[in-house]
Wavefront OBJ file of the C-alpha trace (Angstrom):
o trace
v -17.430 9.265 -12.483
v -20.391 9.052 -9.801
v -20.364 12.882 -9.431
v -20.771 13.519 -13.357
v -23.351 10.775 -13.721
v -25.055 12.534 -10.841
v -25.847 15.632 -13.578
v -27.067 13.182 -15.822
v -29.786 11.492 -13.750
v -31.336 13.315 -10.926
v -31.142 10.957 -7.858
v -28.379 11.258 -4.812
v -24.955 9.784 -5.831
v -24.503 7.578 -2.809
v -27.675 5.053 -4.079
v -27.277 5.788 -7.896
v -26.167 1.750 -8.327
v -28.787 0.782 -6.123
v -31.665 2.545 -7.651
v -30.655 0.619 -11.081
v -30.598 -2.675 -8.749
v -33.865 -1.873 -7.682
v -35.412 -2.804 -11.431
v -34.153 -6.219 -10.881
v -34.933 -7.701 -7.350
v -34.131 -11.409 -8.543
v -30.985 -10.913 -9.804
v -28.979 -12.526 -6.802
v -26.243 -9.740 -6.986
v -25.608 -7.224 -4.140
v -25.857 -3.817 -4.920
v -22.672 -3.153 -3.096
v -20.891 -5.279 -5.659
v -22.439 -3.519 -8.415
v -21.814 -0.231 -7.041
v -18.275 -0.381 -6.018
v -17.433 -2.109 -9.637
v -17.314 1.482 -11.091
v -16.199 3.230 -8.713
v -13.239 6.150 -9.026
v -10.437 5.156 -6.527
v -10.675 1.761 -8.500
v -9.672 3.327 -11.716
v -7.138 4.978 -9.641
v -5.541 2.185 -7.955
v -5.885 -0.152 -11.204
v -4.023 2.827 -13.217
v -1.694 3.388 -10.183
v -0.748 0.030 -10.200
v -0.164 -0.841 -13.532
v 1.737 2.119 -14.286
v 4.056 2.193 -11.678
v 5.083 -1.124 -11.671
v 5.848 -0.090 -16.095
v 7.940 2.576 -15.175
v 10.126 0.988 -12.464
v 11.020 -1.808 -14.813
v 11.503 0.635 -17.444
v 13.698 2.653 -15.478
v 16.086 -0.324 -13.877
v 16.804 -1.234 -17.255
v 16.802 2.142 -18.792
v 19.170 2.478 -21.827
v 19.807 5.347 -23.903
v 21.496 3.680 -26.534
v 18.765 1.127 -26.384
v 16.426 3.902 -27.592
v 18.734 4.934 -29.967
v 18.880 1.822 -31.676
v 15.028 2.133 -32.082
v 14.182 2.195 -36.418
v 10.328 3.448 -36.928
v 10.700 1.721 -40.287
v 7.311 1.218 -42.795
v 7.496 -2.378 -41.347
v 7.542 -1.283 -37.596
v 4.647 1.364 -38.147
v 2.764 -1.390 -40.426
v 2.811 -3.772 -37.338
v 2.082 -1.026 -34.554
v -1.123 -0.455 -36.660
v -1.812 -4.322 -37.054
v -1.553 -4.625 -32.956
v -4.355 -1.539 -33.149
v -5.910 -3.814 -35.552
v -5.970 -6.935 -33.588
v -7.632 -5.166 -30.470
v -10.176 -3.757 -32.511
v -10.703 -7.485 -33.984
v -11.386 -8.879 -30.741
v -14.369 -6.094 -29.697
v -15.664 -6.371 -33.026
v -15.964 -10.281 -32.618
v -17.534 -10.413 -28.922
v -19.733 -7.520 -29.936
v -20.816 -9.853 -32.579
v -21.126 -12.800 -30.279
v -23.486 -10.773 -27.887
v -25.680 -9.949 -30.787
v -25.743 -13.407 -31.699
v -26.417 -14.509 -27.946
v -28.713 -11.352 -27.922
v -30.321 -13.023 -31.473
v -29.575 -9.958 -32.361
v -32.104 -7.842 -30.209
v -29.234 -5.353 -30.545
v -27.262 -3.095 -32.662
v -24.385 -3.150 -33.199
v -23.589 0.328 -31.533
v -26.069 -0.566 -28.311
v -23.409 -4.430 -28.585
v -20.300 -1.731 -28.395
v -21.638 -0.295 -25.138
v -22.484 -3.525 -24.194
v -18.882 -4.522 -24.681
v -17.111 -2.141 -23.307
v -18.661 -1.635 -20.241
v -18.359 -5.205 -20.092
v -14.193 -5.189 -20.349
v -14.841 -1.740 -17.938
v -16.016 -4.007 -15.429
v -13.409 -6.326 -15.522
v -10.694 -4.188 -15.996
v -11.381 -2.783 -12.476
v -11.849 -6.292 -10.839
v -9.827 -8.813 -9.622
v -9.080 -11.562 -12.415
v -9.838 -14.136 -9.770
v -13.110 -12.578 -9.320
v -14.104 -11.452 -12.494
v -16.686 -8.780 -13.861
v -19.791 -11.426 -14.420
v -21.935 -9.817 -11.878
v -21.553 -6.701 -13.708
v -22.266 -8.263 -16.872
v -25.282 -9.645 -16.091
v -26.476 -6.488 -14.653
v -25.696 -4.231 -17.687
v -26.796 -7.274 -20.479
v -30.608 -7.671 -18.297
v -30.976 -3.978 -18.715
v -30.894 -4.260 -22.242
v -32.750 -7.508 -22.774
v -34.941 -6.811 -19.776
v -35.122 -10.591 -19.215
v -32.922 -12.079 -16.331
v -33.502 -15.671 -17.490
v -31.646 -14.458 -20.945
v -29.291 -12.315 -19.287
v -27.825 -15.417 -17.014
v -27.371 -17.575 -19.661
v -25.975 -15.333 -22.100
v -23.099 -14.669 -19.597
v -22.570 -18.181 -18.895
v -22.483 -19.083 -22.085
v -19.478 -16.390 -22.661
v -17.876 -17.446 -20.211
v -17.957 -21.182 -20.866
v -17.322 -20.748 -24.423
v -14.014 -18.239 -23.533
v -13.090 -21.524 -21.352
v -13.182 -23.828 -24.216
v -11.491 -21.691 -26.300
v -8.517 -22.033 -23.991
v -9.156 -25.970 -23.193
v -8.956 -26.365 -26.831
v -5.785 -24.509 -27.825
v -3.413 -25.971 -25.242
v -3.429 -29.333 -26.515
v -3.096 -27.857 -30.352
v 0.037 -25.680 -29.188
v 1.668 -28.450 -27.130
v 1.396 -30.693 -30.863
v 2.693 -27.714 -32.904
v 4.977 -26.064 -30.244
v 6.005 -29.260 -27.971
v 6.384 -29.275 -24.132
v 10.142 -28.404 -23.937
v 10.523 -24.938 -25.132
v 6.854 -24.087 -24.162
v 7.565 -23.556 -20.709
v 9.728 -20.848 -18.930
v 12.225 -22.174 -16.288
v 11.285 -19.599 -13.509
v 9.120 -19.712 -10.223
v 5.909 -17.527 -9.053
v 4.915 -17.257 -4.982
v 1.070 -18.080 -5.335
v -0.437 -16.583 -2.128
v 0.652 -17.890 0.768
v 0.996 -21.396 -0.353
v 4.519 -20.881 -1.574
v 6.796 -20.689 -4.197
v 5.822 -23.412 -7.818
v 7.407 -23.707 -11.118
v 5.524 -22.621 -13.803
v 4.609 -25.987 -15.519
v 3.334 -26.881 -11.710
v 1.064 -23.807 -11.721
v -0.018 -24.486 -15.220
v -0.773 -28.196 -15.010
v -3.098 -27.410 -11.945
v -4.413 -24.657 -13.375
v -5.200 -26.343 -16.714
v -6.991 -29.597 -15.124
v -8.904 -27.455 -12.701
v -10.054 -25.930 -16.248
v -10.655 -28.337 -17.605
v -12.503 -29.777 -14.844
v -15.052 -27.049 -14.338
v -15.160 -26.584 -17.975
v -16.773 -29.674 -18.595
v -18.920 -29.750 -15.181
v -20.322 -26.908 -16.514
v -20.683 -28.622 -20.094
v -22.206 -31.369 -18.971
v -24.753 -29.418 -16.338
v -25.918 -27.021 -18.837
v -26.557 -29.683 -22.020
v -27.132 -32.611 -20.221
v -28.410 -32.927 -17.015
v -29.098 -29.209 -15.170
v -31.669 -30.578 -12.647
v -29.222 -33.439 -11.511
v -26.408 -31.116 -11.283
v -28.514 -28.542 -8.887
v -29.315 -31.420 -6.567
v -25.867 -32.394 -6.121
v -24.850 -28.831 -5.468
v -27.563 -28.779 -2.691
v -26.601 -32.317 -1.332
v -23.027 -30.972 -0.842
v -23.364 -28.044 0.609
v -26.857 -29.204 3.056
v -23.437 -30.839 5.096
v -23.409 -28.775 8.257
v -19.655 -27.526 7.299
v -20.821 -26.156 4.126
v -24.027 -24.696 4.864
v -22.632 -21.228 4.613
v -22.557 -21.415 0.793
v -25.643 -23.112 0.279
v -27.718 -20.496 -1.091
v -25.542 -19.260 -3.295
v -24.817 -22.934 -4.369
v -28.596 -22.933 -5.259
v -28.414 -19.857 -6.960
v -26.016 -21.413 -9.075
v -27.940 -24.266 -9.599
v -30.803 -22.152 -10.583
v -28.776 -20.444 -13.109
v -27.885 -23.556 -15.045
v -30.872 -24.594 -15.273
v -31.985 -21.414 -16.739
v -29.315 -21.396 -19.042
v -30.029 -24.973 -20.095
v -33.779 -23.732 -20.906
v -31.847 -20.563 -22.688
v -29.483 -22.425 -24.876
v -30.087 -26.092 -25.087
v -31.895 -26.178 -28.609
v -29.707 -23.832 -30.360
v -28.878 -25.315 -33.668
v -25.399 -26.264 -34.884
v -25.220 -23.556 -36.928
v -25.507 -20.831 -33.892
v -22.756 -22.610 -32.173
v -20.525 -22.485 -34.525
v -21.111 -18.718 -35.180
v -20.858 -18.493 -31.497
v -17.218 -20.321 -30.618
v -16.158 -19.056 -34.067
v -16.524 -15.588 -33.056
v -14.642 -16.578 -29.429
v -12.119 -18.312 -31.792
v -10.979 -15.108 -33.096
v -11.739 -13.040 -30.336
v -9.017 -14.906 -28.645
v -6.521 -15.285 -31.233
v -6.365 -11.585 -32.344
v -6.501 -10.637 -28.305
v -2.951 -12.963 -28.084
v -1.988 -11.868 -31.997
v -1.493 -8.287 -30.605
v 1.775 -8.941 -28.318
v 3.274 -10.780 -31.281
v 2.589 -7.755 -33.235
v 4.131 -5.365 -30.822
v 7.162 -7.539 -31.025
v 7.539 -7.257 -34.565
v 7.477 -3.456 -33.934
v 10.316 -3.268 -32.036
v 12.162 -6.540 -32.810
v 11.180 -7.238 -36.343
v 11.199 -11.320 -35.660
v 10.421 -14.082 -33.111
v 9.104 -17.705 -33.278
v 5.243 -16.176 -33.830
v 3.714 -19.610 -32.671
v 6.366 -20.061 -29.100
v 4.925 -16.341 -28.422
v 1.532 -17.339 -29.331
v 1.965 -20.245 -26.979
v 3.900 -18.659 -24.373
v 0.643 -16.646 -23.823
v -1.752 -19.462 -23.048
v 0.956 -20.475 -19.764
v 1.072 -16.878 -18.798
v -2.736 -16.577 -18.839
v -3.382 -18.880 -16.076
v -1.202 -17.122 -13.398
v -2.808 -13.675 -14.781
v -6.435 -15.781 -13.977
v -5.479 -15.859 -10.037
v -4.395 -12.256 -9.804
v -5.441 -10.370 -6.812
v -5.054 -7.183 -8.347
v -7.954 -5.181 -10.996
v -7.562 -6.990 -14.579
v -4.240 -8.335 -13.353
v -2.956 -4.635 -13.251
v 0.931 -4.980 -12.390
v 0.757 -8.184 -12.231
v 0.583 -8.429 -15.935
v 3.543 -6.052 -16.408
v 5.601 -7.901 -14.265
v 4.815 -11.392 -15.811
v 5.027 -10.279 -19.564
v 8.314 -9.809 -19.479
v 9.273 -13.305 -17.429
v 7.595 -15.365 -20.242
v 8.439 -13.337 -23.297
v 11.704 -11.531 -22.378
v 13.743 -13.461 -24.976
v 11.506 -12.257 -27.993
v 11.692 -8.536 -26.657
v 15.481 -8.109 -25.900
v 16.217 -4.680 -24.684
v 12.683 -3.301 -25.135
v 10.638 -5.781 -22.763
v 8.926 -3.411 -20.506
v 8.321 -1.086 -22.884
v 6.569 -3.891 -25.371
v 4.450 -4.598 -22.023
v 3.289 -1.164 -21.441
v 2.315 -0.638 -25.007
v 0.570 -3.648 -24.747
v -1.043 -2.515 -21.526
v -2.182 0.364 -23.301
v -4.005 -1.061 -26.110
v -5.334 -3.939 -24.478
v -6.247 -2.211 -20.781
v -5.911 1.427 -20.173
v -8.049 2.392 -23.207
v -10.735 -0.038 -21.478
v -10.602 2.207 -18.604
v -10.893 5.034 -20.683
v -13.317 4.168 -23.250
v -15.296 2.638 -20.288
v -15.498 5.991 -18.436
v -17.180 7.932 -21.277
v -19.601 5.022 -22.188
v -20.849 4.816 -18.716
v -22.861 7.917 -18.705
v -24.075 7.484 -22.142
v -25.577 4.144 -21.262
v -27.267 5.146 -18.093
v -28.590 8.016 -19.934
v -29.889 5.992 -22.829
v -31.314 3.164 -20.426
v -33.021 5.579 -17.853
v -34.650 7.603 -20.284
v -36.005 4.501 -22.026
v -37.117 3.860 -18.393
v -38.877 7.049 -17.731
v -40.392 6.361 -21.315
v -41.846 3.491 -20.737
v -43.179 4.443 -17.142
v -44.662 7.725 -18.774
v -46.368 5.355 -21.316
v -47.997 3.141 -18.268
v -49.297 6.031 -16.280
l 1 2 3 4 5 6 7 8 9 10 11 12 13 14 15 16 17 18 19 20 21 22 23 24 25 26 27 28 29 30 31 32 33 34 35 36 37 38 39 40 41 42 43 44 45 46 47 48 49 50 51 52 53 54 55 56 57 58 59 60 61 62 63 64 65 66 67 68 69 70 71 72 73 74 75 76 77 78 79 80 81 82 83 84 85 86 87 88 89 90 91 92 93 94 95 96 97 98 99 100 101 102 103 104 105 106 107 108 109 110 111 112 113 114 115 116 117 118 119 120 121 122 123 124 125 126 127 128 129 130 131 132 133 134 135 136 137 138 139 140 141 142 143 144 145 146 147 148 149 150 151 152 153 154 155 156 157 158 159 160 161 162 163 164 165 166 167 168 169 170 171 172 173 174 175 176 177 178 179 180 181 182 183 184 185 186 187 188 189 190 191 192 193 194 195 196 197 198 199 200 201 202 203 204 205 206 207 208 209 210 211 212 213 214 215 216 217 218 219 220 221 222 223 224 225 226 227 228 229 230 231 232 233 234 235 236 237 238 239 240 241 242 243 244 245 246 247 248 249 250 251 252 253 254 255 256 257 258 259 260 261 262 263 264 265 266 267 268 269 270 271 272 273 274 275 276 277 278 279 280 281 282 283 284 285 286 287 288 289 290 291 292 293 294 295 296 297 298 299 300 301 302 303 304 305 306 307 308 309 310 311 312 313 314 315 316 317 318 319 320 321 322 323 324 325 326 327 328 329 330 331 332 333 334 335 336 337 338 339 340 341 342 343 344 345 346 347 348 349 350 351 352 353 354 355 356 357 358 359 360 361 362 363 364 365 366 367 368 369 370 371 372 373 374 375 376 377 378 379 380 381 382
């Protein structure tokens, strides 16, 4: 990738992140970070990973009469195309959420770079650390405002947080807690081996928790919340963090200025676009099943997803590749019968793999289309 953006723009390969992070000294983001979010042996190990952890479950379970069984009826190709549906669904909604967080500065096709790049990023992180840094890089460069920038990608990601804060207590009414959960263990780190309902419960409340300090900070009281942050972490023990806990600080406030008068009417554009975001990004496994399986308690799979997503959350590995293969299966295994790992790598492929791929030909287009606007406008100063 760095080598073929290097024909596009004329600068040495080795600083081609950093000369974009030079345009925006405040941002609080090394350019390390930004520059090692894209880079190729990432793509490599994220494909790497993901795929050979598919194929060694699909070959220890390999059955040719399995395949033989398979019947690409009009129903089966009706619901492939609805799972091809549902993905498209859930760009088309956050593309209109960043438009709307944008107020609509941006088209629709600049929103579908935004986007994509966006999942890009993310795809080749860790899910523990997330691909906000590169976010707020690529969403500044559009708006050329870092104040808007920050709290735009706050705002996404508090509003993907209450999305999932909300929908656990409406699946445990419609779903109940005793077929919700799957009766199997995970080793988290090197903490040890937990149930799943122990790893949810924690990671639900801890959720929930920053969830609503973040709520609270943003819409009620940003300048109290920074000066807690930099109480806590002045104590000598914690005084290692305590400029980025200020930086934090600095971007709630921000965001509070950003987003704090918004009328009701843009919030509920806003968490109804999230709303079904969400719902067709979970919608597309329970189409996939359908595919192969042709039936399956829609709303237990629906549910099933929301436990499975908060192991995926602390994955070590980039957007949870391997991982998710692995746990797909463990949670949903007795909706797929003989075709679980192959329902996971589908799913993989819709949902990650053409990320990486659509990703890696948006890249250059973007920093073609931002750096000649650059040049443009420096052209027009001189």
């Amino acid at each position: 990738i760095i080598s073929g953006l290097t024909k596009i723009i004329p600068i040495q390969k080795d600083n081609i992140f950093i000369l974009f992070l030079r345009n925006i000294n405040c941002m609080p983001y090394k350019p390390k970070k930004i520059l090692k979010a894209f880079s190729g042996w990432k793509i490599l190990i994220a494909v790497l990973l993901g795929l050979s952890v598919s194929i060694y479950l699909m070959l220890e379970d390999f059955s040719w009469e399995s395949y033989a069984n398979i019947q690409w009826s009009f129903s089966a190709v009706s619901f492939l195309i609805l799972a091809i549906i549902f993905e498209a669904i859930r760009d088309l909604a956050y593309m209109y959420r960043i438009r709307l967080m944008t107020d609509y500065a941006i088209g629709w096709k600049k929103s579908f770079q935004v986007i994509m790049l966006w999942e890009f990023a993310s795809a080749l992180t860790p899910s523990v650390v997330g691909g906000s840094a590169v976010a707020l890089f690529i969403v500044n460069k559009e708006l050329k405002n870092v104040g808007k920038a920050t709290a735009i990608v706050m705002i996404t990601a508090l509003l993907d947080e209450l999305f999932y804060v909300m929908m656990v207590p409406i699946m445990f009414i419609f779903v109940g807690t005793s077929s919700i959960f799957v009766n199997t263990s995970f080793q988290i780190f090197s903490f040890g081996e937990f149930p799943t309902q122990t790893i949810f419960i924690f990671g639900y409340l801890f959720i929930l928790f920053l969830t609503l300090i973040i709520f609270g900070a943003i819409f009620y009281r940003p300048n109290l919340f920074k000066n807690i942050l930099h109480f806590i972490f002045s104590l000598p023990f914690l005084q290692r963090w305590k400029s980025k806990m200020d930086r934090i600080g600095d971007e709630i406030i921000i965001t509070s200025r950003e987003m704090k008068h918004k009328s009701p009417t843009f919030w509920a554009k806003a968490f109804g676009s999230t709303l079904i975001s969400w719902t067709a990004r979970f919608a597309v496994i329970n189409a996939l099943i359908m595919v192969l399986i042709g039936h399956g308690d829609q709303l237990l799979i629906f549910a099933r997803q929301l436990m499975m997503w908060v192991i995926l959350l602390i994955s070590p590995t980039p957007g949870g590749s391997g991982v998710a293969e692995f746990m797909l299966p463990k949670f949903l295994g007795e909706f797929m019968g003989d075709y679980s790992n192959e329902i996971a790598l589908i799913w993989r492929l819709l949902s990650y793999y053409s990320y990486l791929i659509i990703g890696s030909i948006v890249l250059p287009i973007w920093l073609r289309r931002i750096y000649k606007k650059k040049k443009k406008l420096d052209l027009n100063t001189k």
